[in-house]
VEXBAPA-757515 format. One record per residue (C-alpha): residue number from 1; z, y, x; residue in three letters. Coordinates in pm, 1 decimal. Example, Ala and Ser with C-alpha at 12.3 -4.5 7.8 and 13.67 -1.06 7.14 Angstrom:
  seq         Z         Y         X  type
    1     780.0    -450.0    1230.0   ALA
    2     714.0    -106.0    1367.0   SER
REM end
This chain:
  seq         Z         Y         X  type
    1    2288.7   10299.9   -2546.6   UNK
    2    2125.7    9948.9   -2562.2   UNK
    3    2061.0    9843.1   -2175.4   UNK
    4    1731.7    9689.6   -2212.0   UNK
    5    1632.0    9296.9   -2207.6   UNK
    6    1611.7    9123.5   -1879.5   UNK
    7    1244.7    9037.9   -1764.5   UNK
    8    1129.5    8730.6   -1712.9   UNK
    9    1211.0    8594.1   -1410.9   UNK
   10     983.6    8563.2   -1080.4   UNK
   11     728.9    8238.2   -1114.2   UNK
   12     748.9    8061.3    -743.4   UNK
   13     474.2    8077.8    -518.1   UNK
   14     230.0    7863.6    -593.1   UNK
   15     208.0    7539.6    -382.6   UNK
   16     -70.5    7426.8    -169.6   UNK
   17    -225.8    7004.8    -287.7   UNK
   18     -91.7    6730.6     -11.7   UNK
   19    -437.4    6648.3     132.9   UNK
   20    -493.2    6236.3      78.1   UNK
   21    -371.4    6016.3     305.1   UNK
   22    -642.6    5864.9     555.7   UNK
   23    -745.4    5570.2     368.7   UNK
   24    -837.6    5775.5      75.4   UNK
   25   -1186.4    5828.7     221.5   UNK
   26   -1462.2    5711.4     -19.2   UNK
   27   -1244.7    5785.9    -299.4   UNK
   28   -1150.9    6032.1    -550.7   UNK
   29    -847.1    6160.3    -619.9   UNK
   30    -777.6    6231.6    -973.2   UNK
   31    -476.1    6467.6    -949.5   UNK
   32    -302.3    6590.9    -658.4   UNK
   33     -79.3    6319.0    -446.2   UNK
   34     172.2    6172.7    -616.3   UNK
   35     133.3    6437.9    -876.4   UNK
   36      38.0    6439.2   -1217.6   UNK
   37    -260.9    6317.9   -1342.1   UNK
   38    -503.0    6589.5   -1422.5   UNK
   39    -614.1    6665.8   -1830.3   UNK
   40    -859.4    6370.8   -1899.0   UNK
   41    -820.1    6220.6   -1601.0   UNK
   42    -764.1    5838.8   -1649.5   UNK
   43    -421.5    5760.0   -1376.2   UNK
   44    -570.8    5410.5   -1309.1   UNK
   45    -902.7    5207.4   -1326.2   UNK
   46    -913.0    5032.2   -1601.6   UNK
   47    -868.1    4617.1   -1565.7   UNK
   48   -1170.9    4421.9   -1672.4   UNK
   49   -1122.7    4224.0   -1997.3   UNK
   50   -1034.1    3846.2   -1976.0   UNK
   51   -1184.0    3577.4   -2154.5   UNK
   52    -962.8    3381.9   -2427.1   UNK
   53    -904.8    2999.9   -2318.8   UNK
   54   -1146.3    2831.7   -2523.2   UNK
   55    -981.7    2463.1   -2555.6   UNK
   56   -1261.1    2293.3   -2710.4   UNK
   57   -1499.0    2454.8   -2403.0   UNK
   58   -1248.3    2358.3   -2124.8   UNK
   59   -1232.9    2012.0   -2244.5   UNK
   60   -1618.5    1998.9   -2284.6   UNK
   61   -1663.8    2086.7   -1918.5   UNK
   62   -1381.7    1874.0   -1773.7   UNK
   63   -1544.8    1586.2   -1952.2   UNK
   64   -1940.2    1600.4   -1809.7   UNK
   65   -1758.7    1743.3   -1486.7   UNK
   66   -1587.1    1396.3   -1470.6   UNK
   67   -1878.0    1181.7   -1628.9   UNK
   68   -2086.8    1345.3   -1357.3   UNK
   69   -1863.3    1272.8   -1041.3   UNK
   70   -1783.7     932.6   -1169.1   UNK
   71   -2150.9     837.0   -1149.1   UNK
   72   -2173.1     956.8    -774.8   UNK
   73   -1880.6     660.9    -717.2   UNK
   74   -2194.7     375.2    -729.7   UNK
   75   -2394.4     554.6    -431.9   UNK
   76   -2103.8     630.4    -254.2   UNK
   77   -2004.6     280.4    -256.1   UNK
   78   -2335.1     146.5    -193.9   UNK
   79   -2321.9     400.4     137.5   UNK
   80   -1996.5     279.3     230.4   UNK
   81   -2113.6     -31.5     248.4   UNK
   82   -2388.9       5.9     446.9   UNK
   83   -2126.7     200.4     719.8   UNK
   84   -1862.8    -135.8     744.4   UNK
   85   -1748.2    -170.4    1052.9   UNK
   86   -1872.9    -574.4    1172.0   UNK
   87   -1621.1    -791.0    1232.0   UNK
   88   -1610.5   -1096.0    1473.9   UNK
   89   -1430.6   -1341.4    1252.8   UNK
   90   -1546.9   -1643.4    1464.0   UNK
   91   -1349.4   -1500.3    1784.9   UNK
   92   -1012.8   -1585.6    1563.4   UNK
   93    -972.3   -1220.8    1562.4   UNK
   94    -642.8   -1071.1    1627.8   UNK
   95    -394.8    -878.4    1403.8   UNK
   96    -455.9    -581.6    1612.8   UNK
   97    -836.8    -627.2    1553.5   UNK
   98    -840.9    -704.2    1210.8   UNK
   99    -612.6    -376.1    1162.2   UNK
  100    -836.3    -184.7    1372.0   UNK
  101   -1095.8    -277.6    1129.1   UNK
  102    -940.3    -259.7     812.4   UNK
  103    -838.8      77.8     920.4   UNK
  104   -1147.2     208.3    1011.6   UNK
  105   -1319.1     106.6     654.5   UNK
  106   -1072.0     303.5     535.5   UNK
  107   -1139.2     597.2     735.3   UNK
  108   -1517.5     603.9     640.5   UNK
  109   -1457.1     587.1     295.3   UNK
  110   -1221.2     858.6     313.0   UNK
  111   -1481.0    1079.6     505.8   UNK
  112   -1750.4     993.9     272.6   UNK
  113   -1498.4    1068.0     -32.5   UNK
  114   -1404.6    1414.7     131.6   UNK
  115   -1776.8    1521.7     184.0   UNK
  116   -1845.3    1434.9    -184.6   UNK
  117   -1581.5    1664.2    -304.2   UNK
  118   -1681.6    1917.1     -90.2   UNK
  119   -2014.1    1946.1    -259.2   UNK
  120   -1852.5    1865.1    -621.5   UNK
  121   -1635.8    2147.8    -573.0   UNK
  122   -1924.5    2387.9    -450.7   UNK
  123   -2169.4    2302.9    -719.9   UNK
  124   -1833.8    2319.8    -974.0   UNK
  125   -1807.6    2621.4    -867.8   UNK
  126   -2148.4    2764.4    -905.3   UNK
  127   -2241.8    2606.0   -1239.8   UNK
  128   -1887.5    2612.2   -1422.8   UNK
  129   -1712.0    2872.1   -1260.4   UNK
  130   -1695.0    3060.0   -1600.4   UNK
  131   -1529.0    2708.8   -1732.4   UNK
  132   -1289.3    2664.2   -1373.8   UNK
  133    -994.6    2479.7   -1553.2   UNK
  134   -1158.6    2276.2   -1724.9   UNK
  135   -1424.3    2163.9   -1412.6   UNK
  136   -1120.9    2115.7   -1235.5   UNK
  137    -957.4    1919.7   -1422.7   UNK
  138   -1303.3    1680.3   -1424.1   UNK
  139   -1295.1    1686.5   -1046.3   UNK
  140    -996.3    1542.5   -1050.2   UNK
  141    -985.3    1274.5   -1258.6   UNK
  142   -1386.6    1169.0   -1228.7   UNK
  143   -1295.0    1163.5    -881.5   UNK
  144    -996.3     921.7    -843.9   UNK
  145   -1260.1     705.7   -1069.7   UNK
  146   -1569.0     761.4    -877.2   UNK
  147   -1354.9     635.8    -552.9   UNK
  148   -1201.1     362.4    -724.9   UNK
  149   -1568.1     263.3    -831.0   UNK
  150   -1696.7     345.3    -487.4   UNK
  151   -1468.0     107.1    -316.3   UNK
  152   -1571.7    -213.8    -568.2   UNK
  153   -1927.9    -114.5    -570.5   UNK
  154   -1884.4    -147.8    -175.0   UNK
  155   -1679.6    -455.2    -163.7   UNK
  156   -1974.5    -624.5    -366.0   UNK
  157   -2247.3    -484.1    -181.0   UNK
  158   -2070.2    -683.5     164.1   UNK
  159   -2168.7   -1021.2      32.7   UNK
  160   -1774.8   -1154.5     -15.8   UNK
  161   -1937.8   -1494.5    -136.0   UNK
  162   -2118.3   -1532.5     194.6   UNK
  163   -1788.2   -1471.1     397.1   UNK
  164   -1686.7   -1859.3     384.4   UNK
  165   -2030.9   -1929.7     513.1   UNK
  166   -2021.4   -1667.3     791.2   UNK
  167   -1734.2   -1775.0     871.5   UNK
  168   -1782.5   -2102.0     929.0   UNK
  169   -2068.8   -2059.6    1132.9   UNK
  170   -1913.4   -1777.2    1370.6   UNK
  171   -1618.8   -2051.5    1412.8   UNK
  172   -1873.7   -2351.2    1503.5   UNK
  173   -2050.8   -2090.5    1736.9   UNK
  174   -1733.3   -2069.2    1949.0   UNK
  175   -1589.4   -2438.5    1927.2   UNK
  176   -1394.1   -2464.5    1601.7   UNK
  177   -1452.4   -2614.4    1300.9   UNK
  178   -1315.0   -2367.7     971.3   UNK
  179   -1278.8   -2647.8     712.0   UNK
  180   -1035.9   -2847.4     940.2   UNK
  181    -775.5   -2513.3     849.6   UNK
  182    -583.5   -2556.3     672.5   UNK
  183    -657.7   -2421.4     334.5   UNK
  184    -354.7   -2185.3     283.1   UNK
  185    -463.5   -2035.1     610.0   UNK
  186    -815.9   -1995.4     521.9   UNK
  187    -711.3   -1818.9     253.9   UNK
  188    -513.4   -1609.3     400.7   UNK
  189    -786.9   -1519.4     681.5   UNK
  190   -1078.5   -1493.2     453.6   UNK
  191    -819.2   -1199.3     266.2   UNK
  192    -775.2   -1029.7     662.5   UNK
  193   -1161.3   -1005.0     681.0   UNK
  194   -1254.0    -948.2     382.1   UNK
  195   -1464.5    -583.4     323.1   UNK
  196   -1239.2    -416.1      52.1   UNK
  197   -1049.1     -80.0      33.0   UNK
  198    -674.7    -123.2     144.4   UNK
  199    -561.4     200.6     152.0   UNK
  200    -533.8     294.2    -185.6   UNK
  201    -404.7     708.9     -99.9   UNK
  202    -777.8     729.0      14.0   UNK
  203    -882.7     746.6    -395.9   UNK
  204    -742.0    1072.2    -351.3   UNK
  205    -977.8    1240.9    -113.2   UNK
  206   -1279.0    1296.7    -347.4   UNK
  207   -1055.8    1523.1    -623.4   UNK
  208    -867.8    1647.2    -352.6   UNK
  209   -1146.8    1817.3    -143.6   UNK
  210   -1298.4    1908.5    -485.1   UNK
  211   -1007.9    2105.8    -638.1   UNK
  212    -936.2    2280.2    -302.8   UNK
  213   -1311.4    2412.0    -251.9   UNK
  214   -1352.3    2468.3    -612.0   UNK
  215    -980.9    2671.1    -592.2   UNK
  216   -1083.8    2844.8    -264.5   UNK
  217   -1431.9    2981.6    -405.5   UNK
  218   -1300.3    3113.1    -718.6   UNK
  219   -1014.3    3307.0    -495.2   UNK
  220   -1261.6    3492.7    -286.6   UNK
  221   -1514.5    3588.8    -576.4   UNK
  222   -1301.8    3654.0    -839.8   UNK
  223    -926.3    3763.2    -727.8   UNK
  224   -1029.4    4052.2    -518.8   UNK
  225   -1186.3    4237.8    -797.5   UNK
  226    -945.6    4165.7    -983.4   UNK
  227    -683.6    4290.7    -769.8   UNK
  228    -891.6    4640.2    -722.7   UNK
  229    -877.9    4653.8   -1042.3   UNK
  230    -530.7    4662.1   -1094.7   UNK
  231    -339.8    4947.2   -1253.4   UNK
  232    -205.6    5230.1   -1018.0   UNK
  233      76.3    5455.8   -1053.9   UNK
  234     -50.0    5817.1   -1134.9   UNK
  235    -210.9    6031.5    -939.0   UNK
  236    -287.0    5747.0    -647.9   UNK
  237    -670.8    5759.2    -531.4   UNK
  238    -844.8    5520.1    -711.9   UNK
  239   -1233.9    5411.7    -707.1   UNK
  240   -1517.3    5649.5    -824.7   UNK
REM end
């Protein structure tokens, strides 16, 4: 006699769903934790698609981006000007004077070169922001060229061929007589007083405050959706 065919065996109980963790609020779940995702139930939210780099486009925008900033250079050396710090050349000014003032030209330009690029860098943002690269890369160059620009527009504006005159009248003012220097050492003087940009590092404060504004702007609009966007591993909460 035949003993007859073993039954299938027991299934296991069945076993409750993990409830979500405590951040999951305001989500859905789309399987059970860490399980497997559901039938027809996407395991991730799907990444937004990405523009192609468009050469021709990037260079198009780095180029008005830069033609743009350069012509702000004329104003802001015309401003710069106007904000020179006087100097009392017929007091036979000391080094520590004449430093004092050299620096602080320098300073004000730099300030004046920062602000720019703070507002080339916002408006870069909001009208080329689709375009970043290439704006950025006309930030940067138009503005090493708009503060080399700024700083001879301003050295003109000053008058430097009414410094010998000035001169000579702040040194009669106080006793001395300039053209009885000798004229190696007026030379050398009339180059200590002279209104001119000596610190050349400060051409890099316009592109500098640009790119970082521009960078910063385009990290808090347009990483962090990215980001949620990224894929998930299965069965993790994701936005509904």
């Amino acid at each position: 006699m035949t003993p007859p065919a073993p039954g299938p065996p027991p299934s296991p109980p069945p076993q409750p769903a993990q409830p979500a963790p405590p951040w999951a609020d305001g989500y859905r779940q789309a399987a059970p934790y860490w399980g497997p995702p559901a039938p027809g139930a996407p395991p991730y939210a799907p990444a937004p698609p990405t523009e192609p780099l468009d050469a021709a486009s990037e260079l198009r925008a780095a180029g008005i981006t830069a033609s743009i900033v350069l012509l702000l250079g004329a104003p802001l050396g015309l401003l710069w000007a106007a904000l020179r710090p006087a100097i009392d050349t017929g007091a036979a000014a000391t080094q520590e004077s004449l430093f004092d003032a050299a620096m602080t030209a320098d300073v004000r330009l730099l300030l004046l070169g920062l602000a720019l690029g703070v507002v080339a860098g916002a408006l870069g943002w909001v009208f080329g922001r689709r375009r970043a690269l290439g704006v950025a890369a006309g930030i940067a160059v138009g503005g090493v060229l708009a503060m080399l620009l700024a700083a001879q527009v301003g050295r003109l504006a000053a008058h430097p061929d009414r410094l010998r005159a000035k001169v000579t009248r702040q040194f009669a003012d106080h006793g001395y007589d300039f053209a009885k220097v000798d004229p190696r050492d007026q030379k050398v003087f009339l180059d200590q007083v002279r209104f001119e940009n000596r610190a050349y590092p400060v051409a890099a404060g316009l592109p500098v405050a640009g790119c970082a504004v521009l960078a910063l702007l385009l990290l808090t609009t347009e990483l962090e959706p990215r980001r949620a966007a990224q894929p998930r591993p299965f069965g993790v909460p994701v936005a509904g």
